[in-house]
N, C-alpha and C positions, 0 to 999 in steps of 0.2 A: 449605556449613556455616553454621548459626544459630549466629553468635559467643557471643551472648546467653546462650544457650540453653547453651552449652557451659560459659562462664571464668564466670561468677556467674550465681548468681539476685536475684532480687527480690522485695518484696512491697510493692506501696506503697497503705500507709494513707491517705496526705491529711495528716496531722495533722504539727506541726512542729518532731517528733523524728525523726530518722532516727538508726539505730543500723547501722552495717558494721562487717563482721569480713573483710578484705580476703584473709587470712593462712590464715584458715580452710582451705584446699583443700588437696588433698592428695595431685590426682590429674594425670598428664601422660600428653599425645599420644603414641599410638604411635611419630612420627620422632623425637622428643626421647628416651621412654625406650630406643630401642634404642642410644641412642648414652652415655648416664648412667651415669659410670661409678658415683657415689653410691649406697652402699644404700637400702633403703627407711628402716629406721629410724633413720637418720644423718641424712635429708630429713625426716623426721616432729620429730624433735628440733628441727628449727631453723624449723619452723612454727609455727601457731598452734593445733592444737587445741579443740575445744569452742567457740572462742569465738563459733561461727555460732550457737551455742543462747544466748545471753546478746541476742543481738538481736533477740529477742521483748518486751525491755522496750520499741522503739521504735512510731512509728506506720508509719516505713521501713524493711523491714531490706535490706541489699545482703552478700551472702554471696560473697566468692570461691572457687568450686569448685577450679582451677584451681594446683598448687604452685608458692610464690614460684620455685622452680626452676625452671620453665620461663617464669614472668615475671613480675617483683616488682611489683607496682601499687603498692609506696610507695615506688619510687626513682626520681628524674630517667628519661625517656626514655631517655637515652643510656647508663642504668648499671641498666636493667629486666631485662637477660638476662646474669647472671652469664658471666664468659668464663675470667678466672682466679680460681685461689683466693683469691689477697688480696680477689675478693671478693666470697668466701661465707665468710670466720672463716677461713680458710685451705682448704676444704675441697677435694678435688677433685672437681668435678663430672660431667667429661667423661674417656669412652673418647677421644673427641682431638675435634679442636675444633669444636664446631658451624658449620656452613655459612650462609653469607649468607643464605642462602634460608631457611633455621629460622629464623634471628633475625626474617627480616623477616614470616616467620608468628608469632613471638610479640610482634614488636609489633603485628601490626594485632588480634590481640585486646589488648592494652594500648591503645590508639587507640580499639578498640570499647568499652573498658570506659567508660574517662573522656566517652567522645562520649554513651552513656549516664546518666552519672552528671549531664552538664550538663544534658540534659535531666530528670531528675530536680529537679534544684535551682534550676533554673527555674523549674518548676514548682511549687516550693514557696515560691519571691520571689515569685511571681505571686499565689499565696493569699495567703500569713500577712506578709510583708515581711521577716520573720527566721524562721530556725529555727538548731536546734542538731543538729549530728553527734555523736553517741558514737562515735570511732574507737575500737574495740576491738583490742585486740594480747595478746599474753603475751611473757614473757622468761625465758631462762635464766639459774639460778642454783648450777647443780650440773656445770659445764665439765666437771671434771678426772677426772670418773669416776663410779660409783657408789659405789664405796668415800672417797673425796675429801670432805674437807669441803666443807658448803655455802660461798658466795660469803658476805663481809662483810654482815650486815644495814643496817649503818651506813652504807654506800653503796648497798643492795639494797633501798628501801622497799618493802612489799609491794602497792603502786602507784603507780607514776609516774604524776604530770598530766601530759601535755606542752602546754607554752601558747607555746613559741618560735615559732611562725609565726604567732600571732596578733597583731591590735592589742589587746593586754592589759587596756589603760586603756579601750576601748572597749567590754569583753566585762569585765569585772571584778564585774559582778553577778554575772553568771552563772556565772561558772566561781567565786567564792570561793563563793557557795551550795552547789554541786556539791559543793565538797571538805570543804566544813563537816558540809551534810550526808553524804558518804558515813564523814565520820571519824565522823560521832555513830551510825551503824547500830549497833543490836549481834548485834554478829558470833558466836555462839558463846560469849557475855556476853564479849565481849572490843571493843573496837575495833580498825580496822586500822589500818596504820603507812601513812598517806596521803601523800606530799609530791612536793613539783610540781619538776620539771624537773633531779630529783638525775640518772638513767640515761639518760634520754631528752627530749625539745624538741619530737617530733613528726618526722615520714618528709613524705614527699611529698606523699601525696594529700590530707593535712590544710594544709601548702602552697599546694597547688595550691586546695583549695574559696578558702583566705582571700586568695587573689591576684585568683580570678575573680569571689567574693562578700563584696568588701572589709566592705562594710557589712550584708548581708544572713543571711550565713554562719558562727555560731562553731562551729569545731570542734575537740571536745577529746579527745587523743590520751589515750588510756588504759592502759595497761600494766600487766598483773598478774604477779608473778612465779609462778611455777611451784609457789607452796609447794601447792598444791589438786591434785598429780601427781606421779606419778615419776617424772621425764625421761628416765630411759635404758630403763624399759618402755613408756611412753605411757600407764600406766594412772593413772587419775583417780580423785579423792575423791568418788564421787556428790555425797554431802551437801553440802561443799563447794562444788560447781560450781554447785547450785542455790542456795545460800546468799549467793554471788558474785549469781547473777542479782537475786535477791531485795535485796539491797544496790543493785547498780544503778539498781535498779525503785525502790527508795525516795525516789533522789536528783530523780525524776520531777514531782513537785507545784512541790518549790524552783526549781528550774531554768524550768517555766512560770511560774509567778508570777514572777520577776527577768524573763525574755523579756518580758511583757508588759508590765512597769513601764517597758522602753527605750524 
């Protein structure tokens, strides 16, 4: 089996944006799904949707085909293959409990991915000395139902920065640029409700780059909330989801300029 080939793709531009949507995927191995006990659209909820199309703002995009179900690439190794429900939200995942032998196929495409991803980012320390990640993700904010009120907007921005795993003070051009500019976009003549670190700090593989490319690496977790969809159909705002992109795409010029002035 082409690991590669299967749990993400790629496209690598050269230039020193890279844009991943890790969450993206949606799809699992015949021994995983025969044993799931998870619906499809119970697993589609607590994914990422769309957001592999948003990673044409970058000059890298890395897209997980791949559902966090069968193996989260933003969580520690040791917590990559959900086992009980405390943790997937309570969910239950499993007709009964995966075997050693699965787990240790899903981590070596978790193992494959990250062994690829160094090579990637290497390769782009090697060109440019820095570059920037756009971790893309989304979140839910409609739990309790369809008929439920939405989640508190006051704790629900309608996107999280996450900048906890970085050295902040080191990366602080760049990311207040980012946020300045994506708040001043206009969205629909409106701005969005930008704010950094209320829902989320950032997962793992955002982590994991600023651990291995202390100084060469900023990468900033992104999170949008769900308001561009209907979470319990899966269906999306077209205009919206391009609109989202086009917003992204914007933040593109600030973000080089502040890289290049470090």
């Amino acid at each position: 089996m082409n690991v590669q080939q299967v749990i993400w793709k790629t496209y690598n531009g050269g230039g020193p944006i890279v844009a991943t949507a890790i969450h993206d995927g949606h799809q699992v191995r015949q021994e995983v799904a025969e044993i799931m006990e998870l619906e499809e659209g119970s697993r589609l909820r607590e994914e990422d949707p769309f957001t592999g199309e948003w990673t044409s703002i970058g000059d890298t995009h890395i897209i997980g085909l791949r559902s966090r179900f069968e193996v989260d690439l933003n969580r520690p190794r040791e917590k990559a293959v959900y086992i009980k429900p405390e943790d997937s939200w309570g969910l239950k995942v499993w007709k009964s409990e995966p075997s050693q032998h699965l787990v240790n196929r899903s981590l070596a495409e978790y193992d494959a991915f990250y062994s690829e991803a160094h090579r990637i980012f290497s390769e782009l320390e090697k060109k440019h000395g820095r570059f920037v990640v756009f971790d893309l993700h989304t979140y839910n904010h409609h739990r309790g139902g369809p008929e439920s009120p939405f989640d508190d907007p006051i704790k629900n921005p309608e996107v999280n920065i996450g900048t906890g795993t970085m050295d902040r003070k080191l990366w602080a051009p760049v990311v207040d640029r980012f946020i300045t500019d994506l708040r001043s976009y206009n969205y629909n003549s409106r701005q969005l409700d930008v704010r950094e670190n209320v829902k989320f700090q950032g997962g793992q593989f955002a982590r994991w780059i600023h651990q291995t490319f202390p100084k060469s690496a900023c990468s900033i977790s992104i999170e949008f909330k769900k308001f561009f969809m209907d979470e319990w159909t899966g269906k999306p705002d077209t205009q919206q989801l391009e609109e989202i992109r086009k917003a992204l795409h914007s933040t593109i010029p600030g973000v080089l300029e502040e890289l290049n002035k470090l």
